[in-house]
VEXDREN-2710 file (C-alpha; in Angstrom, 1 decimal):
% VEXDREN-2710
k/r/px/py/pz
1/UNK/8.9/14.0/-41.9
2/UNK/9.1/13.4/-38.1
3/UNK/6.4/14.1/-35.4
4/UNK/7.4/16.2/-32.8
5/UNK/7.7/14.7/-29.1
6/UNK/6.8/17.3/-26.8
7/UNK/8.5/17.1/-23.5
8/UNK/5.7/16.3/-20.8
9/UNK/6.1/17.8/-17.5
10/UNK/8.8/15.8/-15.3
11/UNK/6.0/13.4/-13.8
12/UNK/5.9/11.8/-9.8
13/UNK/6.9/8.5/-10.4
14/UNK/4.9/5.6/-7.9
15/UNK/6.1/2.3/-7.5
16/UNK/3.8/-0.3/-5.8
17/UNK/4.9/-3.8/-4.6
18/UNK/1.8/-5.6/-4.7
19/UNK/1.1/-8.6/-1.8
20/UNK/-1.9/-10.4/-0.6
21/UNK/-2.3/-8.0/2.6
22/UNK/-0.5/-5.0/2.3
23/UNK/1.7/-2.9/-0.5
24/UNK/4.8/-1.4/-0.4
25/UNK/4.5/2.0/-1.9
26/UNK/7.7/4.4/-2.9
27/UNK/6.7/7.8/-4.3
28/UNK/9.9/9.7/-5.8
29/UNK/8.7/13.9/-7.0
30/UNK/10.3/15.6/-9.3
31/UNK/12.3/18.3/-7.6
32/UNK/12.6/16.5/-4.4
33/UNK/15.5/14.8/-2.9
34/UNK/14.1/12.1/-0.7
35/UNK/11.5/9.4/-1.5
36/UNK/8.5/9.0/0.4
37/UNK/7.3/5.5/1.2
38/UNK/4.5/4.4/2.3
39/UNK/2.4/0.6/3.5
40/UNK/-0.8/0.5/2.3
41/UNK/-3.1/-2.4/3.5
42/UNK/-6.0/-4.1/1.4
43/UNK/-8.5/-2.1/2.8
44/UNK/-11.0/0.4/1.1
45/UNK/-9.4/3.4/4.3
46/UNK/-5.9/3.0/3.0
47/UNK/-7.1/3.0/-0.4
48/UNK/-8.5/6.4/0.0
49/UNK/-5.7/7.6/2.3
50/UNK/-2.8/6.2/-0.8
51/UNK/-5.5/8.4/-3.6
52/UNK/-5.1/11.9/-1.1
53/UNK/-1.7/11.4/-0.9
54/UNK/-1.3/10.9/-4.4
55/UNK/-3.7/13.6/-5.6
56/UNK/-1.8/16.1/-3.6
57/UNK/1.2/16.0/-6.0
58/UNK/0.9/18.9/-8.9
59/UNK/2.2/17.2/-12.4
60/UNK/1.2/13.9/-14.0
61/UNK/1.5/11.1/-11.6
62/UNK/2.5/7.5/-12.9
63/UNK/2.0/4.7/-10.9
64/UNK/4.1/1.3/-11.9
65/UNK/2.8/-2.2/-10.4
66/UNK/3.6/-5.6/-10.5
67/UNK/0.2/-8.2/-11.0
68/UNK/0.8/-10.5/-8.2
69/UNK/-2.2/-13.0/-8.3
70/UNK/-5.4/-11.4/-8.5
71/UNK/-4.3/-9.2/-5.7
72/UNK/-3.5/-6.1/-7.5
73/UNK/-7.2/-5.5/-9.3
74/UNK/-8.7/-3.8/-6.1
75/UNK/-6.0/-1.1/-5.9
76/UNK/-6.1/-0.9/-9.7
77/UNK/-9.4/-0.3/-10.1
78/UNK/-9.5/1.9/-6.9
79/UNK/-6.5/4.2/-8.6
80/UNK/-8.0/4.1/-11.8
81/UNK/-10.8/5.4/-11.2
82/UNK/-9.8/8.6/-9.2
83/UNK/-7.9/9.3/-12.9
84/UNK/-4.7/7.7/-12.2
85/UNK/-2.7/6.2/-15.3
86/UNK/-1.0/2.9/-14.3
87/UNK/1.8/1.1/-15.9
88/UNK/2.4/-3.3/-15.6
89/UNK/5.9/-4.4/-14.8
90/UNK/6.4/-7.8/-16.0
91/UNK/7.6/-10.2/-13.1
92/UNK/10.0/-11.6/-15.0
93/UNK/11.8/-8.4/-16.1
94/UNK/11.5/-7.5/-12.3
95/UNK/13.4/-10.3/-11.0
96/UNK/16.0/-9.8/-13.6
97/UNK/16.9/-6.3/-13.3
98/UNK/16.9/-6.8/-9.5
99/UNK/19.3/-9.4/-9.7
100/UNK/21.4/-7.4/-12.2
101/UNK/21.0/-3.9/-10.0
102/UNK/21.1/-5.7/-7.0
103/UNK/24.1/-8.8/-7.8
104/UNK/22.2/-11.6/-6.4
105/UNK/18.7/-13.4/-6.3
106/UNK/17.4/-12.1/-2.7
107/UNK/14.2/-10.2/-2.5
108/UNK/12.6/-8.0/0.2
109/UNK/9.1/-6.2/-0.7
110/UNK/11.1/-2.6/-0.2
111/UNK/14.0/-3.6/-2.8
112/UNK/11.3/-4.8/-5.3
113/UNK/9.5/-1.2/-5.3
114/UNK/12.9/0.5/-5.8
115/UNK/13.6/-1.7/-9.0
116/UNK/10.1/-1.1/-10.2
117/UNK/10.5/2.7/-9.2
118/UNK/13.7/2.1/-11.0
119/UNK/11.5/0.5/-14.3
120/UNK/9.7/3.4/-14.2
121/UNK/12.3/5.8/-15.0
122/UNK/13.7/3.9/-18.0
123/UNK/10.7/2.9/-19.6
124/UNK/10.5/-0.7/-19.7
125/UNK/6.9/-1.0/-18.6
126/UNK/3.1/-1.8/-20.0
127/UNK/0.1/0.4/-19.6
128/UNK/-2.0/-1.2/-17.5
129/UNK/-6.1/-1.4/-19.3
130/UNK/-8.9/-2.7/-17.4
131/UNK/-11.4/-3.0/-20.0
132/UNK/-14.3/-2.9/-16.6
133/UNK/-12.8/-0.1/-15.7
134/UNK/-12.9/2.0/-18.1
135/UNK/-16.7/2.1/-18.1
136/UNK/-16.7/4.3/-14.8
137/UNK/-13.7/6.6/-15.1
138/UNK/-14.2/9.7/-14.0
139/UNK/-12.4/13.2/-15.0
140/UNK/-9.6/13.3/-16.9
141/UNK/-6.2/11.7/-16.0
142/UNK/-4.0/13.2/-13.8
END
């Protein structure tokens, strides 16, 4: 016999192209026609101002990421803690279905979050565990 797989709610769906100094972040709602993007600098104040903006959408919000370096644990941590669940895109898959949704090799930090926004949608992503963080969630995930 077969489980059942319930339909979730249609979630927001938040791509983040991680760099050393700031990210490109492109936030596509269910229901909504445009996608809002947003820079967010390594800073604790954009941090915050990225975790408002997010908790402000109503459904389950997934965010998708690329691990650049070490450069992604700050916001990572930051977003999972406030309850956010967080997927991995693996760099590799990333640079292959840009150049295949994109025909070429070039890269800009805007195209990369649409192909991971794009990732996003089909599935091909990890969940993204930080074993220290985990300790100090708080609330339930949103």
């Amino acid at each position: 016999m077969t489980k059942d797989n319930p339909i979730l709610a249609p979630a927001t769906l938040v791509a983040i192209d991680i760099a050393k100094y700031r990210h490109e972040v492109l936030i596509e709602a269910p229901g909504r026609a445009r996608r809002r993007r947003l820079t967010v600098l390594s800073t604790k104040a954009d941090y915050d101002r990225l975790v408002e903006a997010l908790a402000a959408y109503t459904g389950p919000v997934l965010i998708g990421l690329e691990a650049t370096g070490d450069y992604h644990r700050g916001l990572a941590y930051h977003l999972l803690s406030a309850g956010f669940e967080l997927r991995l895109v693996s760099s590799v898959a990333l640079a292959r279905t840009r150049e295949a949704l994109h025909n070429g090799w070039d890269k800009n930090d805007p195209k990369d979050a649409q192909v991971i926004l794009h990732m996003l949608r089909i599935g091909a992503t990890q969940r993204y565990v930080d074993r220290e963080c985990q300790e100090f969630r708080v609330g339930p995930l949103r």
